[in-house]
C-alpha positions in Angstrom: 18.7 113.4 170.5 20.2 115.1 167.7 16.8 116.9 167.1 17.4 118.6 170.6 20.6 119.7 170.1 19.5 121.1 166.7 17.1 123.5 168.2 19.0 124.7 170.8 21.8 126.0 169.1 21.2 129.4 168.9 21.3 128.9 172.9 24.5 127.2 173.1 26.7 129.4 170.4 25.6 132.3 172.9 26.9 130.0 175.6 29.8 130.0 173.5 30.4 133.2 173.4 30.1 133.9 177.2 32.6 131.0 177.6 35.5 132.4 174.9 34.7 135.6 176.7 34.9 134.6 181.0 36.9 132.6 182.9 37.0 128.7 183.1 36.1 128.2 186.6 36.9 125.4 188.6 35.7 124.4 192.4 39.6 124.4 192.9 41.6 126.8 191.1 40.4 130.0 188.8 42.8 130.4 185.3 42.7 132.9 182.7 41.9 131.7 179.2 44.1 131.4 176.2 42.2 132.5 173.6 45.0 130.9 171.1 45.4 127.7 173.2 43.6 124.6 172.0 40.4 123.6 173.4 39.1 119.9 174.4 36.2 118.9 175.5 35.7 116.3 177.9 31.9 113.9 177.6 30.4 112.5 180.3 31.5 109.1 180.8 29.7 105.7 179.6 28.5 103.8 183.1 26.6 101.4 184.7 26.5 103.6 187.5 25.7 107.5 186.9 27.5 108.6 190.0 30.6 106.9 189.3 30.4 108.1 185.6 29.6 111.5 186.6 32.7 111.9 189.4 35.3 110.7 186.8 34.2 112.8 183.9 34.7 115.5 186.3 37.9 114.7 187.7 39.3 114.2 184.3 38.1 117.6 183.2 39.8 119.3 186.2 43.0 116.6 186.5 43.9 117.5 182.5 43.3 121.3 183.4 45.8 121.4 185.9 48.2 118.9 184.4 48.4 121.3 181.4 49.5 124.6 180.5 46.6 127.0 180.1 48.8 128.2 177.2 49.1 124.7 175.7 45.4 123.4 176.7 42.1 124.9 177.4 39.6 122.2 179.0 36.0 123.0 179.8 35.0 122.7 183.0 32.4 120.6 184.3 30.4 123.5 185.5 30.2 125.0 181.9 29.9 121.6 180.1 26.8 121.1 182.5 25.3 124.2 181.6 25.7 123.7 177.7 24.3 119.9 178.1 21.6 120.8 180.3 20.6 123.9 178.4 20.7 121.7 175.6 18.4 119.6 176.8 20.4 116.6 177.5 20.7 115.6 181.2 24.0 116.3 182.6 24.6 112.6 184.1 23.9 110.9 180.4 26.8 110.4 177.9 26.2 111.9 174.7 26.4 109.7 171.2 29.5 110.1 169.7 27.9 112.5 166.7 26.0 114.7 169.5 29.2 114.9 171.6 31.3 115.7 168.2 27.9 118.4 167.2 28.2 119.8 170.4 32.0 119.9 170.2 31.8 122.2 167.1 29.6 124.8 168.5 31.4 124.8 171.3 34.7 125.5 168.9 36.7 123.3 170.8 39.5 121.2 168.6 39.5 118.2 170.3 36.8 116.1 172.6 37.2 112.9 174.7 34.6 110.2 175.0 34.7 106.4 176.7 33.7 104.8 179.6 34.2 104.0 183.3 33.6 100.5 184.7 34.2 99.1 188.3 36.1 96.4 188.5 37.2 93.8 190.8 40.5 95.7 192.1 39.2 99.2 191.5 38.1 101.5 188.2 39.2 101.5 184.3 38.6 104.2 181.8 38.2 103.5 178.0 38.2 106.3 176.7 39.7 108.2 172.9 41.0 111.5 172.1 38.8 112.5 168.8 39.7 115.3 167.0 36.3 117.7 166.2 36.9 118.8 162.8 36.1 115.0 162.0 34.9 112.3 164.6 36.3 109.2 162.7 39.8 111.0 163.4 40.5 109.4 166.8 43.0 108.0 169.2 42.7 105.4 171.4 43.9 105.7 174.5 45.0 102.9 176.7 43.1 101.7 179.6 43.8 103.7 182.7 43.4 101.6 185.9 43.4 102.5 189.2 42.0 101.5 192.3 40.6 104.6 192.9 38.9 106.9 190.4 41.6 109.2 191.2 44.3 107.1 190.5 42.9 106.2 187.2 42.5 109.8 186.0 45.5 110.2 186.5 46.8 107.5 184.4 44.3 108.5 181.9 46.0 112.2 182.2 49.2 111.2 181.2 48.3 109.2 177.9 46.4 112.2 177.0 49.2 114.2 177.3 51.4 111.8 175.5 48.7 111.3 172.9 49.2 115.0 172.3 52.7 115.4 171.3 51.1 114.2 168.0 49.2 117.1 167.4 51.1 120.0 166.5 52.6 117.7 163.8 49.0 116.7 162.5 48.0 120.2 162.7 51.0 121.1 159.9 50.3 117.9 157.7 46.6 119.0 157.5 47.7 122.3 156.8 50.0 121.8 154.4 48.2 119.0 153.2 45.2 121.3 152.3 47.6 123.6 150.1 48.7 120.8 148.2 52.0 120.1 149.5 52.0 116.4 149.6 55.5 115.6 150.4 56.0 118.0 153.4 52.5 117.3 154.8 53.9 113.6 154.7 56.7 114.7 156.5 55.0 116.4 159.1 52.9 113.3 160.0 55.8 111.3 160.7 57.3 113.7 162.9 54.3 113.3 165.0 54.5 109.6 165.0 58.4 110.2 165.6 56.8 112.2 168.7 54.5 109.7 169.5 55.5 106.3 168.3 51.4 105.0 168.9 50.0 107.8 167.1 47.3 107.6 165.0 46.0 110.7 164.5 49.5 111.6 162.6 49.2 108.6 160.5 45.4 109.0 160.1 46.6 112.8 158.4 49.4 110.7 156.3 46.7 107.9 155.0 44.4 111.7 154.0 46.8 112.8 151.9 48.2 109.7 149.9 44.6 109.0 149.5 43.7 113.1 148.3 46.7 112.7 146.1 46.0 109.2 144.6 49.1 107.8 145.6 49.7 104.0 144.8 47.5 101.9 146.7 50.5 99.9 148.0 51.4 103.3 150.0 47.8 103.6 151.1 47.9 100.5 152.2 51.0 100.5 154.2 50.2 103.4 156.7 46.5 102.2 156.5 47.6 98.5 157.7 50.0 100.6 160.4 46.6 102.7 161.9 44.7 99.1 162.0 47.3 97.5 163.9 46.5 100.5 166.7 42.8 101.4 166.2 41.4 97.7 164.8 38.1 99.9 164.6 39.2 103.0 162.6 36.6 103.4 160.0 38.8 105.8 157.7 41.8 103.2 157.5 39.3 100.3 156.9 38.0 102.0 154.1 41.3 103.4 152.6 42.9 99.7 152.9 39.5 98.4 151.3 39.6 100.8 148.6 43.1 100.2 147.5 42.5 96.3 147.7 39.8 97.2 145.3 41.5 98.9 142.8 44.7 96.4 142.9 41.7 94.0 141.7 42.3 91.8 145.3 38.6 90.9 145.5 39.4 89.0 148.8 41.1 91.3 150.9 38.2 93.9 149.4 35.8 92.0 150.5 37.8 90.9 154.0 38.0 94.7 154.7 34.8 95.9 154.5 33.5 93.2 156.3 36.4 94.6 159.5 34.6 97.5 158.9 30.9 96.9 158.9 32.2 95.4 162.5 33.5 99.0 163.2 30.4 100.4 162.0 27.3 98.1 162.1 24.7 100.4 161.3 26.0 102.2 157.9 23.4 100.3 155.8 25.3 101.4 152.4 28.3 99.6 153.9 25.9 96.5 153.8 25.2 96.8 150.3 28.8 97.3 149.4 29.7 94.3 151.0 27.0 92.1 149.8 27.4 93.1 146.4 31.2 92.8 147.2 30.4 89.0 147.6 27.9 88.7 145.0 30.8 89.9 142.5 33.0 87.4 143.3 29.5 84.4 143.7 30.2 83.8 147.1 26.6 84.5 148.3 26.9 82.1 151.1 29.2 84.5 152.7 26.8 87.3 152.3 23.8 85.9 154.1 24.7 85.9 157.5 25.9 90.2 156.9 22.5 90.9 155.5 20.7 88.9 157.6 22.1 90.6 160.8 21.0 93.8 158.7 17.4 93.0 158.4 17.1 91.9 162.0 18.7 95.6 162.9 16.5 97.1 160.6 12.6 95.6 160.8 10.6 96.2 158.0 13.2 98.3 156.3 12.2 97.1 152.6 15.3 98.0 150.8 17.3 95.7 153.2 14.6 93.0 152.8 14.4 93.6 149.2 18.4 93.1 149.1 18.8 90.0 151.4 16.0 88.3 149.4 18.0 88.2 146.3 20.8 87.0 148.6 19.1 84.5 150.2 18.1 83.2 146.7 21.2 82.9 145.3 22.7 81.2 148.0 19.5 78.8 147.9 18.7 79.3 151.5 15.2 78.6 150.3 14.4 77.9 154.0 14.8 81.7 155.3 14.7 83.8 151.4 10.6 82.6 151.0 9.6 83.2 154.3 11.0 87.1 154.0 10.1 87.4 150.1 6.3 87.0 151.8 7.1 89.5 154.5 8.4 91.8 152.2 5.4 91.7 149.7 3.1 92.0 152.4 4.6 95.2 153.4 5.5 96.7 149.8 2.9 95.0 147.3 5.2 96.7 144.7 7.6 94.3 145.1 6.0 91.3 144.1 7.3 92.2 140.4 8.2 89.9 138.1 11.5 89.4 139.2 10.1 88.2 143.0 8.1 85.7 141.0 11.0 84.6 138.8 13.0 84.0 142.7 9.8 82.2 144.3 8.4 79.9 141.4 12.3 79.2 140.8 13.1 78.1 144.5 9.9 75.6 144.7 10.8 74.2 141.5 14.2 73.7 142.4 13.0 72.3 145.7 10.6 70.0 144.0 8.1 71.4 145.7 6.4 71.4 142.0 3.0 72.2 143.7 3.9 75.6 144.9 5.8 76.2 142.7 2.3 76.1 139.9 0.7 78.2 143.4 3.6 81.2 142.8 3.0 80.8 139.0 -0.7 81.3 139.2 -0.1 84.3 141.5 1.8 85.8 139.0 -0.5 85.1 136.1 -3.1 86.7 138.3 -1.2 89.8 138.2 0.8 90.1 135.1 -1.9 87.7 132.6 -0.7 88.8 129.5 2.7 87.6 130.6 3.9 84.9 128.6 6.8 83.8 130.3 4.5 83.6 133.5 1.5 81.5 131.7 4.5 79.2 130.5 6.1 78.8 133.4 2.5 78.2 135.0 1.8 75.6 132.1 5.4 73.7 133.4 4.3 73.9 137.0 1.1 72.1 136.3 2.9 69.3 133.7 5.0 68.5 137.5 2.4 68.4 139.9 0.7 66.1 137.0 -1.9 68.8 135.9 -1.6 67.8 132.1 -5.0 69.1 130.7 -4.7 72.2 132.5 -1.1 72.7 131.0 -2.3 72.1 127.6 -4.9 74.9 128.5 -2.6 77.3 129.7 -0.2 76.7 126.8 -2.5 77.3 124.7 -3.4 80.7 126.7 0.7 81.8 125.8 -0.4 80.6 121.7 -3.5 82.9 122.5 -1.5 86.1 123.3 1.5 84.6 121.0 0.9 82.6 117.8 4.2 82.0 117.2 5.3 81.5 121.0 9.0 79.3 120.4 8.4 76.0 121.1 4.9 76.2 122.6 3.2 73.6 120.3 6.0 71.5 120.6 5.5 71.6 124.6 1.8 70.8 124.0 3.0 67.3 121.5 4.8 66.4 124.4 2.4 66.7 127.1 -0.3 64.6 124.7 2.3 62.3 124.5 2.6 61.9 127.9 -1.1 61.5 127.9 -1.1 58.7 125.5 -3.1 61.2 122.8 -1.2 60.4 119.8 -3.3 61.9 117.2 -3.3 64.8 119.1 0.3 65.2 119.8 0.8 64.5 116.0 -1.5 67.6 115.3 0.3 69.9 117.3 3.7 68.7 115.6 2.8 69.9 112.8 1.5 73.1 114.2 4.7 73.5 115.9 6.4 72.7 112.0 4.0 75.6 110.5 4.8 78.3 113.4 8.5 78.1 112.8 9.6 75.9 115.9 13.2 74.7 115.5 12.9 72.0 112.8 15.5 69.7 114.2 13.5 69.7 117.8 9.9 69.3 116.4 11.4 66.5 113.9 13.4 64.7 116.5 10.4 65.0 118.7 8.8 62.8 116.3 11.5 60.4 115.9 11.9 59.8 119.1 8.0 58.6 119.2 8.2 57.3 116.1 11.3 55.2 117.3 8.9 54.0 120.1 6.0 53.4 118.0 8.6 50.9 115.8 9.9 48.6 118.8 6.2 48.0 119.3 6.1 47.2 115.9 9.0 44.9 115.6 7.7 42.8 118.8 4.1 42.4 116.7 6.2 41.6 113.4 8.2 38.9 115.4 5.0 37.7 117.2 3.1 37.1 114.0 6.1 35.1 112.4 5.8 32.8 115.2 2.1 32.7 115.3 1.0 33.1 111.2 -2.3 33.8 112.4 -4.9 36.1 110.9 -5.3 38.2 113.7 -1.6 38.2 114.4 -0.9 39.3 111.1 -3.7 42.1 111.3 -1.8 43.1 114.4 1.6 43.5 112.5 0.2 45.2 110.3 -1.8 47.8 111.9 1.4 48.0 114.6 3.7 48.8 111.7 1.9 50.9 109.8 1.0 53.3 112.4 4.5 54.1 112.7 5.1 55.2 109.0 3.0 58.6 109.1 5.6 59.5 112.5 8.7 59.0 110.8 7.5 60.4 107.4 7.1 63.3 109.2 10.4 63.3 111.0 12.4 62.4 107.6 10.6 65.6 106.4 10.8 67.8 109.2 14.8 67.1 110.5 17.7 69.4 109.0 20.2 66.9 109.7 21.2 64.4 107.2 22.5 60.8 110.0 18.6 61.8 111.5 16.8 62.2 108.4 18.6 59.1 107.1 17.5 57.2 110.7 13.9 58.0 109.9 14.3 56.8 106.4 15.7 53.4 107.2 12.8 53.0 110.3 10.4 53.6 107.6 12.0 51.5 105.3 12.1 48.2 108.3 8.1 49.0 108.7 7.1 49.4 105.3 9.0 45.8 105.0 7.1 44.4 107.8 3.7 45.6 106.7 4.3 44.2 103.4 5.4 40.8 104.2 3.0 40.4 107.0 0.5 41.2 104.2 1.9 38.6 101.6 1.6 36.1 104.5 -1.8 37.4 105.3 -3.1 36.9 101.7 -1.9 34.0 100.7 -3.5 32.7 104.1 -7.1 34.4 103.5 -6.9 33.6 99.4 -9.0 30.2 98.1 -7.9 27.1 96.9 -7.5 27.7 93.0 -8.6 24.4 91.1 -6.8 24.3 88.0 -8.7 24.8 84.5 -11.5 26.7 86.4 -11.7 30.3 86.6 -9.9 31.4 89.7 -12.1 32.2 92.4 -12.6 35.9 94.1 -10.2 36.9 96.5 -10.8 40.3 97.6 -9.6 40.0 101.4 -6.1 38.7 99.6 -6.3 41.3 96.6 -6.6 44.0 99.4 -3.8 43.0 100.8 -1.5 41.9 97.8 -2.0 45.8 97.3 -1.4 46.6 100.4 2.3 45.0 100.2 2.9 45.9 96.7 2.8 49.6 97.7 4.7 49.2 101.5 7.4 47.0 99.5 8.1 50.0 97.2 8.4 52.5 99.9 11.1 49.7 102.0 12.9 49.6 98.8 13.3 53.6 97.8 14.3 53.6 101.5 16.3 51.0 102.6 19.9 51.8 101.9 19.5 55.0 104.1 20.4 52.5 107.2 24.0 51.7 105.6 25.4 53.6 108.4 22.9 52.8 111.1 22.8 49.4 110.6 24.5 47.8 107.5 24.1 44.1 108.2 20.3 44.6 108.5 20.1 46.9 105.2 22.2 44.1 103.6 19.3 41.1 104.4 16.6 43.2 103.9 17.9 44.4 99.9 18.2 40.0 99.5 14.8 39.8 100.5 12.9 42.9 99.2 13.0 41.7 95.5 11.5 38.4 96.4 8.7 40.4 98.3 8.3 42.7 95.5 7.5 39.9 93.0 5.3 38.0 95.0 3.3 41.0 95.8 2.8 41.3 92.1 2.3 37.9 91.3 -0.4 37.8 93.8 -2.3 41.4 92.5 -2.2 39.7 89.4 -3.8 36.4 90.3 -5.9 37.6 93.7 -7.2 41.3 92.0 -8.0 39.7 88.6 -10.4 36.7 90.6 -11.8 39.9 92.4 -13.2 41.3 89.4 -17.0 41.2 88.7 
């Protein structure tokens, strides 16, 4: 509509000048115009029914023409206002939006225009309706409702708060004035004069609230005559923000974020007033109380991709995963563009914290489609696919990230963990000590290895007990090969860990195993070796000589390591220490005896 009244205003400003030049005619009465008199506007009323809307606008223009002095008020007539309309191009029976009526009140040079509306009701008529002042439409003043039950009678209560209403602006007129010139104080003074003249005026105050604002008075001020205007006009979008603004720079986040939310009620389709409020909320992490704003903002505004854009993160971060995916695919759909990295980041995020791990490796791949030289994306692809129990294709895809990134942090280290997990030892053991040679945080990688090395030596212990109780060959070969599979793990560990209690842990678990190994070998030997006849030469041994070796060198390694569990466990170190020398000389004793017989 405004496009209409755009091109026809070369037609109306020569309306304008016929009408500042003529008479304003009425079917009643014929008055001369003051050109210095103030001039009002009156819009054609808001209505279910046209004809009703239609016979009150008029009556109200000719009811406030008469009622006033033509030297105090100049009121367009309905002939003339249906001329401009029509001409135009709006039909003469249709209210105008409040910006065409305040467009078409600045052509028409009034100073003042009144909008509302006229309902029947079950005793007769009301009219809401506001005096606006044209220089600015958010400067207005409600009026009360005028009831009647006839149209007539309402006018005419409506006449009479407009004419109350006025004895505001004469004052408002001098505070704007002298408001403009930079006299604060008198301005101030002004304004309440016109609120001393009309106690409900808010016009006066509105011109007050302008200048402590312009003059950046204290926001305790601003927020004093702005709290006054809200109390009158719940809905005036210049107090709202004022009061907001000044809650904002006292640093009271709540009453910030309470007042602009008053005032996206006041005005529901300022779309910048969204974002303020959201991020408003955000500031503060209170994204729950954002969601239901924005999402009342996107249903306003379908397909607007900014707004969607906007209540997607919002949607996110209050994890209402339920409505945020379903728009994040909207939006993409619409705007490819934003399916960047950061809408992947949201999505794969949400599923995973969902535990819906399988979509979550879906989004991932989506994003590796389009960004594949994206590490963080082939990583978080590789994690996906270890949830949704995809191990070899994680190990692949980690070792896509290793591909692009040799020295990826803690990539190898991701790929021991998930040959772990798939029982691959030797493999997971590898890619320790690739993870050791790239750099990877040596306490990680070497606690890593504890940790299955601490595993590997409970297994060990239960085969070490089982073949005391049993002291049979094979249980003994079971010990042994138990145990000793455990040493190269915690080797690794002592060597790899920074910090001393863990390196010391690893020490003493090697030093327990290496003690296991060798006695189960003693026990083994001296099982496996031949019944020496004495005075004869002794008889080969090799089985025993093998293993007489065998817990020679594991005895040694228990020894150098043993006292590293003093503070682990000292009543263990303090047995072991009675028992290694014992172990250690009958391991000799029996390389002596067992190796010598082996001999050719």
């Amino acid at each position: 509509m405004k496009a209409r009244l755009g091109t026809a205003r070369s037609m109306v400003a020569a309306t304008v000048l016929l009408i500042g030049a003529t008479p304003v005619v009425e079917a009643q009465t014929t008055r001369t115009v003051n050109p210095n008199a103030p001039r009002l506007v009156v819009g054609t009323l808001r209505g279910a029914d046209k004809k009703v809307s239609v016979q009150t606008s008029e009556e109200i223009r000719s009811r406030l023409s008469a009622d006033n002095p033509f030297r105090s008020l100049t009121v367009l007539s309905s002939g003339d206002y249906k001329q401009v309309v029509e001409q135009s191009g709006y039909p003469y029976d249709e209210a105008l939006t409040t910006g065409d009526l305040a467009s078409l009140a600045k052509l028409l040079r009034t100073d003042e225009f009144i909008e509302g509306s006229v309902e029947k009701t079950a005793t007769g008529f009301v009219i809401n309706a506001r005096l606006v002042l044209t220089r600015d439409a958010d400067l207005t003043q409600p009026l009360p409702p005028a009831e009647g039950d006839r149209v007539a009678r309402a006018v005419a209560a409506l006449s009479r708060s407009v004419q109350d209403a006025r004895k505001q602006i004469d004052s408002e007129k001098k505070c704007y004035s002298q408001g403009r010139d930079g006299k604060a104080a008198e301005a101030i003074a002004s304004a309440r004069a016109g609120v001393t003249a009309f106690p409900g005026a808010t016009l006066a105050r509105l011109c007050e609230l302008g200048v402590r604002v312009g003059f950046k008075q204290s926001p305790d001020s601003i927020i004093r005559i702005a709290q006054e205007i809200i109390k009158l006009d719940p809905k005036s979008k210049v107090a709202l923000t004022a009061v907001a603004n000044a809650y904002k720079e006292k640093g009271e986040n709540a009453k910030y974020t309470e007042s602009l939310t008053m005032l996206l009620a006041a005005d529901p389709t300022n779309m910048r007033l969204v974002e303020d409020i959201v991020n408003a909320f955000a500031a503060d992490g209170k994204w729950e109380l954002a969601t239901p704003v924005i999402a009342q903002a996107v249903k306003d505004n379908p397909g607007d991709v900014r707004l969607m854009k906007l209540a997607f993160t919002v949607f996110m971060n209050a994890k209402d995963y339920k409505t945020g995916l379903p728009l994040g695919e909207e939006m993409v759909k619409i705007d490819t563009s934003a399916a960047d990295s950061a809408y992947f980041v949201k999505v794969i995020g949400a599923y995973d914290a969902d535990s819906s791990f399988a979509k979550a490796a879906g989004a991932a791949a989506e994003a590796v489609r389009k960004f594949p030289a994206n590490t963080f994306f082939l990583g978080t692809l590789g994690q996906s696919q270890l949830k949704s129990g995809q191990q070899a294709q994680a190990v692949a895809t980690f070792h896509r990230v290793l591909a692009i990134n040799p020295k990826a942090p803690n990539m190898h280290l991701l790929i021991a963990r998930t040959f772990d997990e798939m029982k691959q030892p030797d493999s997971a053991f590898v890619a320790l000590r690739e993870a050791k040679a790239a750099g990877d945080d040596p306490q990680a990688v070497g606690g890593f290895a504890l940790t299955i090395g601490n595993r590997m030596f409970r297994a060990g212990q239960e085969a070490f007990q089982k073949a005391q109780a049993g002291k049979g060959a094979d249980d003994y070969r079971n010990a042994i090969d138990v145990n000793a599979a455990v040493a190269p793990w915690v080797y690794f560990a002592d060597s790899t860990l920074t910090a001393v209690e863990s390196k010391n842990t690893a020490g003493f678990l090697l030093a327990v195993t290496s003690f296991n190994v060798a006695l189960s070998a003693v026990q083994w030997a001296q099982l496996e070796a031949p019944k020496q006849v004495q005075g004869q030469p002794p008889k080969p041994a090799p089985k025993s000589c093998e293993l007489a070796r065998l817990a020679q060198s594991n005895i040694s390694v228990a020894q150098m390591n043993v006292t590293r569990g003093g503070r682990v466990s000292p009543a263990a170190v303090a047995q072991l220490m009675g028992v290694i020398p014992n172990i250690m000389t009958g391991a000799d004793q029996m390389v002596k005896v067992y190796c010598a017989a082996a001999k050719p």
